[in-house]
N, C-alpha and C positions, 0 to 999 in steps of 0.2 A: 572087488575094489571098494575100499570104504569110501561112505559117502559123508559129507560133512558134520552129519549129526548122528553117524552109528558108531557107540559106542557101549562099554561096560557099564554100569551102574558103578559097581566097586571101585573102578579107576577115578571113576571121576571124584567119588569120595576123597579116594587117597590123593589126586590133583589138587584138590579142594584144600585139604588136612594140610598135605607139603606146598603150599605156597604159603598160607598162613605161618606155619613153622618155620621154613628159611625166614620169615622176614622177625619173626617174636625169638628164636633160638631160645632160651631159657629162662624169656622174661614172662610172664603170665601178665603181665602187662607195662606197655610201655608210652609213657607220658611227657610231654613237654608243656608243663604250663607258661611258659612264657608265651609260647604260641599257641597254645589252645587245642593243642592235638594228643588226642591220645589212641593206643591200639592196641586188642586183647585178645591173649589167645584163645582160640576156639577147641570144641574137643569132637572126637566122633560122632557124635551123639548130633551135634549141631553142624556138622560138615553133613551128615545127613540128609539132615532135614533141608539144610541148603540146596543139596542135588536136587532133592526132589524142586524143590521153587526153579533153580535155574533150570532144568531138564525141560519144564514145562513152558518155558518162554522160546525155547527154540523149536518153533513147531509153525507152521506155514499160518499165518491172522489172516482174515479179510482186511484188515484195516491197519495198516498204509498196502496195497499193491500185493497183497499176502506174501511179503518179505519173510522170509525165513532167515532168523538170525545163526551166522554157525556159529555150534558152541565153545569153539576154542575162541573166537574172537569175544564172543561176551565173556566167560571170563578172565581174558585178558582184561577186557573194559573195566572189570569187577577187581579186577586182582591190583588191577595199579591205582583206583581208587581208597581200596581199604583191605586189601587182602585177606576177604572173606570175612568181615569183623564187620556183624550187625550193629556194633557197638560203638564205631570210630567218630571221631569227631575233628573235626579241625575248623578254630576259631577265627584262623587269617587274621592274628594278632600285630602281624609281619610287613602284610600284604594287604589285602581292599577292606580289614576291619581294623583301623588301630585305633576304634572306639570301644571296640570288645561288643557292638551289639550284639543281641540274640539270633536278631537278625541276618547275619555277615556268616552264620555259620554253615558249615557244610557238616549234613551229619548223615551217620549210618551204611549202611557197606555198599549204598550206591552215590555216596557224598551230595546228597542235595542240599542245595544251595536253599536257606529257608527262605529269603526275600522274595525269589522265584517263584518254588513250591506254595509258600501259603497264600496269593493272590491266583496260582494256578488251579490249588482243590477251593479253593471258595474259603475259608479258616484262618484264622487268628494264627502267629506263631509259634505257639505249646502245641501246638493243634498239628500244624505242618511238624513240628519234631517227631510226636510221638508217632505219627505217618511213617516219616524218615527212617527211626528205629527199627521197624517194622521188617524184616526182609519179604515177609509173604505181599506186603504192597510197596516197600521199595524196590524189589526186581523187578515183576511186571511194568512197573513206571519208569525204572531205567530202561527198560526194552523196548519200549514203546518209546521213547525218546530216540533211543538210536533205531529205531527202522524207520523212524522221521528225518534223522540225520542221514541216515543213507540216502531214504529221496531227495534229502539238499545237497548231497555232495556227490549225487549222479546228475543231479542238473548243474548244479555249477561249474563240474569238468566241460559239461556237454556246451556250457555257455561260452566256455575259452578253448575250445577245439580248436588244434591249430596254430595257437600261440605259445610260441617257440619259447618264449620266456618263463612259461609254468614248470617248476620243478617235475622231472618224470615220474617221481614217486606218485604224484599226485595225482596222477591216472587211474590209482586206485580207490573205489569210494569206499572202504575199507578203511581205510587210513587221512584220509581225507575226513570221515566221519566220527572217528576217536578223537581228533585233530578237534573238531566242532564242539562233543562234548566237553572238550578241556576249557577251549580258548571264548566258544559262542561262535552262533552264522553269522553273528559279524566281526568277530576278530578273523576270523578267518574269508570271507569274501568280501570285506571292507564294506567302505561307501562310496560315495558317488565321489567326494571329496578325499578320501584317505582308502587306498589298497590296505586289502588285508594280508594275512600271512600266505593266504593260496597263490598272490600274486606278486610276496616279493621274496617268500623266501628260498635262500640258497642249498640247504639244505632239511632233511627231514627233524623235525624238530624235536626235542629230546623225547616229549612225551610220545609221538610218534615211535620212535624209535626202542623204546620200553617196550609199548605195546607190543609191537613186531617181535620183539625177545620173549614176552610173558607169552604171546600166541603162538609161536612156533615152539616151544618147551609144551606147553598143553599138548600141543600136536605129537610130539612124538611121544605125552604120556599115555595118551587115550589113540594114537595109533591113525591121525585124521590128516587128512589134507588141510595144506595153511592157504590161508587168503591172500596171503601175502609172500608167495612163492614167487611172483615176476617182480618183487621187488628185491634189490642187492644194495649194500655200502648201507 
């Protein structure tokens, strides 16, 4: 029976290759400068090199709890950030930047947020981008981000155990913790004054529900059991 992280090398290449490719189809690059986002195709050569970085993050850390991330689930996390595109950017020209700072941006194919990142490595913001660009230090730093989120979204289920009002999805800290790197631990577990989305919402939320589709497609390409098998609708 396979276990969460036994897979091919070669599939996962090819995983890798065809999610980038469904989403570029025959653009080699595709831009929106009004909003600040742009996304480029990538080629074998660089879906490669990618396995090897993501391959390597899924592998039992001391540090959080020796969480072992599954791999279909990180690159789902991966895929609906920037679909494999060391390269991506997005300015939130739209949304939380309609200053255009440099600052406001999320870059690189695990979309970090530079405002974040550059007070979190100690660095000025060129400093955090060129970081961000990086996929051999931005995966490792989005994986480490999500096995943090997994420990905030097995304690926070664990903190409303029993209240009947929490959406059922949400029993999953799978899903609960993609939910976090979208939204923040406090969009999603509120405050003292204002509930977050863990406790009012009705349904799974789109990006959730992405997820779920990008993870369960990996699964059937590399042949793996899904995280998110006891979840339905």
């Amino acid at each position: 029976m396979a276990t969460p992280n036994s897979y091919k090398t070669n599939a996962l290449i090819d995983a890798i290759l065809q999610s980038n490719l469904s989403f570029m189809k025959w653009n080699s690059v595709w831009a929106d400068p009004s909003a600040g986002t742009a996304f480029h195709r990538i080629d074998g050569t660089l879906a490669t090199a990618l396995a090897k970085v993501i391959s390597l993050q899924c592998v039992a850390y001391a540090e959080p709890a020796a969480l072992q991330l599954p791999i279909c689930f990180y690159l789902a996390c991966i895929a609906i950030e920037s679909r494999f595109d060391p390269q991506c950017q997005n300015g939130n020209f739209h949304s939380s930047n309609l200053t255009h700072d440099p600052a406001g941006y999320d870059v690189g194919i695990a979309q970090l947020k530079l405002k974040y990142l550059a007070p979190a490595l100690g660095v000025d913001v060129p400093t955090a981008n060129t970081y961000a660009l990086n996929p051999e230090q931005a995966l490792p730093y989005m994986a480490k981000l999500m096995r943090e989120l997994v420990q905030f979204a097995t304690a926070l289920i664990g903190a409303n155990a029993g209240d009947s009002a929490i959406l059922p999805a949400f029993c999953n800290p799978w899903l609960v913790a993609t939910c976090a790197y979208n939204f923040g631990e406090t969009g999603m577990a509120g405050t003292a004054d204002s509930p977050g989305i863990f406790q009012t919402a009705t349904e799974i939320p789109a990006h959730g529900k992405l997820v779920i589709e990008l993870e369960q497609g990996f699964c059937k390409q590399l042949g793996l059991p899904s995280v998110f098998a006891s979840i339905s609708g």
